[in-house]
Structure formats: structure tokens, C-alpha cells
N, C-alpha and C positions, 0 to 999 in steps of 0.2 A: 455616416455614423460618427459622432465624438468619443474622442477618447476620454472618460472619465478621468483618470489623474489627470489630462493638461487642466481640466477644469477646476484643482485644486490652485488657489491663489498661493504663490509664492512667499515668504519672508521679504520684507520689507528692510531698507537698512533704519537701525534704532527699533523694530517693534522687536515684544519681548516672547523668547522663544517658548514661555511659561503657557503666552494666553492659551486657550485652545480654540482649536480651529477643528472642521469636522475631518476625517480622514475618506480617503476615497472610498474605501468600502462604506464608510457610514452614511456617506450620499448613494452609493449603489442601492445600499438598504433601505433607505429613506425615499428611495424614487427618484434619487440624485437630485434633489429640492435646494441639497446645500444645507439642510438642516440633520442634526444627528440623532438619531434611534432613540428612544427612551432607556435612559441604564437599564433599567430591569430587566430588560429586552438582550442586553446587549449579550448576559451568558450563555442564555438558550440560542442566542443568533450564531456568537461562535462554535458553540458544539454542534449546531448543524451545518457549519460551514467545515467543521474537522470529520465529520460524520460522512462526509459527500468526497472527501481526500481516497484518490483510486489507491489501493496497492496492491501489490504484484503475489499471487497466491499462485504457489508453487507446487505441487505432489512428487517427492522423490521416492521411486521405486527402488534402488539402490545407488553403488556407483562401483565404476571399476580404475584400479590402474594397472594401464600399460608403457612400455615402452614404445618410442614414436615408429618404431621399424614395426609394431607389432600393429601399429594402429592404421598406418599409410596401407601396411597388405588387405584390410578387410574390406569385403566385398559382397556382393549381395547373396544372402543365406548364412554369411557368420554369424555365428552366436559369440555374445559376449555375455561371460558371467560375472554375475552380481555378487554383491559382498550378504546378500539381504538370502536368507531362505523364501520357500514357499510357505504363504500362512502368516509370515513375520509380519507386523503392521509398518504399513507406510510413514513417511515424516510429510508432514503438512507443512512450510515455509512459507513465512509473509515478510516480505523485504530481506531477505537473505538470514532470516531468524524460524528458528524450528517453534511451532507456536502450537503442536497439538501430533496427534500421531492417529493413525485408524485404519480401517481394510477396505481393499479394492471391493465394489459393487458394481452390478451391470444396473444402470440406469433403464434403458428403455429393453422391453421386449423381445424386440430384435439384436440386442444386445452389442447395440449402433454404439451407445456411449455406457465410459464408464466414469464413477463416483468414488467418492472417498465417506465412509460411514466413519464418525469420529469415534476413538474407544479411549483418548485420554488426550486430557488436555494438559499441556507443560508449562510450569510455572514458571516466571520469569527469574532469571537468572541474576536479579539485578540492572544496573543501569549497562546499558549496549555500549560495547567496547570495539570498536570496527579492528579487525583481525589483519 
């Protein structure tokens, strides 16, 4: 199998860095012909290329702090309590960002797995400030 960038032609000494040239994705999209996507093409192509981006969705039940003497003793059958009551709705996280909040549901019958039913969704806060 080739590797689509090596087959991007290099800069040349003297050509100018203006011309354009296709980019490797625009040959991925193009069937890798070497030729580039039709522009009109090309915003719907991006958004479904952002649209296909995995991220990491999170359900946080609560959280607790302890001291490490108190954390090293737990063992099986400790409880640790939660800062969250019972009933209190969950926080929904995507990329380490609270993006909606909602209440625990039993998904299947047998009550094998459980869901998050959204009951609000959090507006953004502004531009992401990493903490």
C-alpha cells in the first residue's frame, strides 16, 4: 500500500510557494488522481471530515476527596461518598468539558446497561481555557 503524502511532489528550488498544488487529503478525496475536489465540494467535505473526529464522552456520577492514607486502606465493599445526592442529575463531559447534564436510566430490560437521558444542555462558556 502507498503512502498518500510521499506521493505529494515536493518544492522545487525557485518554484513559487504561491502556485498551488493539490494537498494530500484533496487526492485522498479525489481518488488520489492528483487532481483537487471541486471548491464547492470542499466545505461539505471538511465538515464531514470534522463530523467523523472520535471524542471522548464521559458520565460523571460525582467525585470525592480523600487523603492518600485514606485511599491506599479501601478495599472491597468500601463505600465512597459522593459530593452528588440521589436524583441530583449527572454531568455529561466531552473532552474534559461539561457539555449537557441528565439522569441515570436503565437501558435494557434486564437492567444490563445504563443511559444518560439529557434534561439540560450547558452553554458554552466561551473560548476553552485549559485549566
Amino acid at each position: 500500500m502507498s503512502n498518500p503524502v510521499s506521493a505529494v511532489k515536493p518544492a522545487t528550488p525557485g518554484e513559487d510557494f504561491a502556485t498551488e498544488r493539490p494537498s494530500p487529503l484533496d487526492q485522498l478525496a479525489s481518488g488520489g488522481a492528483g487532481r483537487p475536489a471541486p471548491e464547492a465540494a470542499a466545505p461539505a467535505r471538511n465538515l464531514d471530515m470534522v463530523m467523523r473526529i472520535p471524542v471522548s464522552v464521559k458520565v460523571v456520577l460525582g467525585a470525592a476527596t480523600m487523603p492518600v492514607a485514606n485511599l491506599v486502606a479501601l478495599g472491597r465493599g468500601a463505600v465512597i461518598p459522593l459530593d452528588r445526592r440521589v436524583g441530583e442529575p449527572v454531568d455529561v463531559v466531552v473532552n474534559g468539558r461539561i457539555v449537557a447534564r441528565g439522569e441515570v436510566v436503565v437501558m435494557d430490560e434486564d437492567g444490563s446497561r445504563f443511559g444518560v437521558s439529557l434534561t439540560e444542555v450547558v452553554e458554552p462558556a466561551g473560548p476553552h481555557k485549559p485549566s
